[in-house]
Every structure is written in structure tokens, then in C-alpha cells.
C-alpha angles and dihedrals in degrees: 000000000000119000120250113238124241131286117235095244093054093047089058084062110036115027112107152128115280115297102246119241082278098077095226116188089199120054117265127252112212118190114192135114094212147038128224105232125227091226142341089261093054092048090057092051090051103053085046090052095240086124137034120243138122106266109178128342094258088067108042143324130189103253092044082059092054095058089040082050097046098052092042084058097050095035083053074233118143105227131355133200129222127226135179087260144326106294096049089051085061087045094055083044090057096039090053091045125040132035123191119301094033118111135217134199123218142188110254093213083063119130109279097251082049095066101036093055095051100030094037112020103034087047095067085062091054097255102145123227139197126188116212136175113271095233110032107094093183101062081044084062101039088043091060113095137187094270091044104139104164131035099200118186134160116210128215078021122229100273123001094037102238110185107206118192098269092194096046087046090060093040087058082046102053090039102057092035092257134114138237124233121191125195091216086179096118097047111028133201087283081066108024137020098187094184088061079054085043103265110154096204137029125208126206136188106194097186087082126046105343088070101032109189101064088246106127144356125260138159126187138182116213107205153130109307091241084050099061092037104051102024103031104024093058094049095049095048088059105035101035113217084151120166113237116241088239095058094042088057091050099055088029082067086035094065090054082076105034097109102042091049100039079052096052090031093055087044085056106044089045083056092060093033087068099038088055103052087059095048113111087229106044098087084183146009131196117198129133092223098063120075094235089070110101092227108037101118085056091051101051091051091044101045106046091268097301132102100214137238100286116083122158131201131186122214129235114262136144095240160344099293091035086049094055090039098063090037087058094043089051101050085044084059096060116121108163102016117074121237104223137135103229124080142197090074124137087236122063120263131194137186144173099243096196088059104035126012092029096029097113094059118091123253095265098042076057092047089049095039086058086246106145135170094264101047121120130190126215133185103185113218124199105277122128115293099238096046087054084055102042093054096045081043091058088065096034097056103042090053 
């Protein structure tokens, strides 16, 4: 009789690198920067990758490898790579990837940082964009051009979480030679697995919820195994965007966690998300879990029936000025909640996107991206209900 395989929930506990001779029940941090070699001939084995061993800390490290062992796991992905955090993690993507003269086409709805380094940085090396709306298939296909190279979406998107059609996305993809890359940060693999809908890569940002707790950075890529190895690896050894063991610990523990907290973390957001479309001052929400969210079907199939922990609402106001004006006055109102730009904490965290996390866009990427004056943010943590809604209510109320 076969064995069955594991169960997520038992992976996020128990994939990992070899215990030592120690016998160690938690996962080992190991802090060095080198390795003591066998022999010299190992040791040249080694550094050609004809055998496996750890070489020198900028290219692996055992802990980093458990928490590379453990999201491929969850993600079903063979192999993962591990980054600094999760920009560089894009940035190692796009250095694997493209060379001058290839295209790729974005989401427009993408983090801002997001948007400058392929739109603006990559430009300057002669690697080609195109911005198109999340949920119009149909811009996706009549972006795509003869040098497309990379399809990149983020879904639900950072910070009006837009759900685009995984699975139709990597069809476009395949069909035109090109590959899909999801940001898989709001939802996690406890939500979502986009290479079971087709995605090729996988894009992490482990500063949010695969740590939990905003303790540490962390990036990852979830791929083929040739892929990792011929197109990441290579990038990473020279250029060095390499994951310290400490903070690989700490997300690697993280992950033990992930499912119960995504599932109390979505209750709770669809809790607010309800109470705030009924609110007098809330003009909008945006949150997959509730009906009013145009793609909320789509969600639900997509992300395990849940609609995460980011939701994000915009107040009444007459304009743009007035708009900014009573965000501000809101977030200033905050007793108990934390305004902060990050998310994936246990405690809940708001911002004000046009001014901090999408500053750097001009007024018209903000305009295209939905981010408007009176948007706010919110990654609901894992704090009583009532005490989430009493300290939004404080601002509300007094607009």
C-alpha cells in the first residue's frame, strides 16, 4: 500500500532540511559564513555543482534550505529559492530572465516598487513594459508581443485587491512562449497554490505573512528545479541578494503557523469588510470576500474559499484635497491599530497607499493603479473584532 502524501498542514511543520547528529526537534540555525571541506577534491566538486554540499554563506546555508524545503512544499513547487526580501527576489526573476531588447507585460494594479523597478530601472538596461489593467484579459493578450518574455501579476493586488484568472493568465502565457509569474504574498500558499492553476513562478515576499509576526525580510522564488538551478542560482551566487540564516529561521518557524493565522486573519477582515460597507462614511470597499467585489466568485474559487486579510476602503469627501484630508484624519485617530505600511502582522496594520507605499508613482500611475486620496489600507491582525471596529469607528464618525 502506497503512502498517502502530506497534508499541507503537516508539511508547514515538518519539511526541512536533515536533522544534524544532534537530533535536534526545531530546526537548526546555523550561523557561518563558511564551510570546512572534506578534501580538497570535494571541495572542487562542490564549487562545480557535481556534488552537493554547502560551499560559502552567500550560496546556501542549511537553514536557508529548510525554509527553501518547506515553500516549495506548500507552493506544490519543486524547488524555491530564498532573497533578502521580496524585491530582490523580483530583481533576481528579472536578471535570470530577460536580457535587453525582451518585453514584459504587468499588471498595472502591481506594488509600487513593483512598478518603478520594472517600468523605470529595468528600462534603463533596455528590458521593455507594458501596464495593463488586472482583470481585462483581453489588454493582458493584445499587450503580449513577439519578444514577451514574462506575464507578471499580483493577485489579490497591493492595495484594491484585484483577483485576476490565474489559470487564463498562464494559458496567454504558454501560448505566446512566454512565462507567468504570480506574487502569491496576500494570499499565501495556505490560500492559494498558482502553479496547480499553471502559474511557472512563484513570488514571495516573506516579510509579510510568511513570517507573521514583522520581524524580519525575506523574498523567495517557487519553480522548476532546472529552473532555480540554471537561471536563479547563478544570479544569486554573483550578485549576492542572499537570505541570512537568521531570517530564514525566523520565517522558516513562521510558516509552522501560516494556516491557522491566514484563516483567523480572513474571518476577521470579512468581519470588517461588512461592517464597513455599511458605515455612513466609507463611500467604497474593496475586499474579495464580500459579494460587491467584481471578482469575488473568482476569488473564492481561486483562494480556497476565503478572501484574505487585506482589504482596503476609501471615505466620503467632496475631492481630492478633502479626500486626503479625512484619510489622514482617520489614521491620526488610531488608538489601539498601528499605522504602518507593512502587512502580514498579527496586529493590524493601516496606511494611506497614494502617500507611502505608492508615493513614488506619478499622479496619473496612482490614478490608473485606483489609488486614490481617500484610500486606506488595512491588514487585519489578529486582535478582537470589536476592538478593530471601535478604533476605525473613532475617525469615521467624527468626519
Amino acid at each position: 500500500m502506497s503512502e498517502q502524501p502530506l497534508h499541507r498542514d503537516t508539511l508547514a511543520v515538518r519539511a526541512a532540511a536533515e536533522r544534524s547528529q544532534y537530533g535536534e526537534n526545531s530546526e537548526a540555525l546555523y550561523l557561518t559564513s563558511g564551510y570546512v571541506q572534506p578534501s580538497a577534491e570535494a571541495a572542487a566538486r562542490r564549487f562545480a555543482g557535481d556534488e552537493d554540499g554547502f560551499t560559502y554563506g552567500r550560496y546556501g546555508n542549511p537553514t536557508v534550505a529548510s525554509f527553501e524545503q518547506r515553500l516549495a512544499a506548500l507552493e506544490g513547487a519543486e524547488a524555491c529559492i530564498s532573497t533578502a526580501s521580496g524585491m530582490s527576489a523580483i530583481l533576481m526573476m528579472c536578471m535570470g530572465l530577460l536580457k535587453a531588447g525582451d518585453h514584459v507585460v504587468c499588471s498595472r494594479s502591481m506594488f509600487g516598487s513593483t512598478i518603478k523597478l520594472i517600468g523605470s530601472d529595468l528600462a534603463k538596461f533596455g528590458v521593455e513594459s507594458s501596464f495593463v489593467p488586472q482583470t481585462d484579459l483581453a489588454a493582458w493578450k493584445a499587450a503580449i508581443k513577439p519578444n514577451t518574455r514574462l506575464l507578471f501579476a499580483e493577485t489579490p493586488t497591493n492595495p484594491l485587491t484585484e483577483v485576476c484568472d490565474i489559470r487564463a493568465l498562464a494559458d496567454l502565457a504558454h501560448n505566446a512562449g512566454a512565462l507567468l509569474c504570480v506574487d502569491n504574498c496576500f494570499a499565501t500558499p495556505a490560500l492559494q497554490q498558482p502553479i496547480a492553476l499553471g502559474a511557472d513562478i512563484v513570488m514571495h515576499s516573506g516579510t509579510k505573512y510568511l513570517d507573521g509576526q514583522g520581524r524580519v525580510m525575506a523574498g523567495a522564488l517557487c519553480s522548476t528545479q532546472e529552473r532555480v538551478n540554471k537561471v536563479f542560482l547563478p544570479v544569486l551566487k554573483s550578485a549576492g541578494m542572499t537570505l541570512a540564516p537568521f531570517n530564514a529561521w525566523v520565517v522558516l518557524k513562521g510558516l509552522e503557523t501560516l494556516d491557522i493565522r491566514m484563516r483567523a486573519q480572513s474571518e476577521r477582515a470579512l468581519g470588517l469588510a461588512r461592517w464597513l460597507e455599511a458605515h455612513p462614511s466609507v463611500e467604497r470597499v474593496y475586499y474579495p470576500g464580500l459579494p460587491s467585489h467584481p471578482q469575488h466568485q473568482l476569488a473564492l474559487a481561486q483562494q480556497s474559499g476565503n478572501g484574505g486579510a487585506v482589504l482596503s476602503f476609501v471615505v466620503k469627501a467632496a475631492d481630492a484635497d478633502q479626500a486626503r484630508a479625512r484619510a489622514f484624519h482617520v489614521l491620526d485617530s488610531l488608538k489601539v491599530m498601528s499605522l504602518s505600511t507593512n502587512l502580514g502582522d498579527t496586529k493590524t496594520l493601516m496606511a494611506h497607499p497614494a502617500s507611502t507605499s505608492h508615493g513614488r508613482l506619478t499622479e496619473a500611475q496612482r490614478q490608473d493603479a485606483g489609488v486614490v486620496q481617500g484610500l486606506i489600507r488595512v491588514a487585519v491582525g489578529l486582535e478582537h473584532l470589536n476592538d478593530i471596529q471601535a478604533d476605525l469607528d473613532r475617525g469615521l464618525s467624527s468626519l
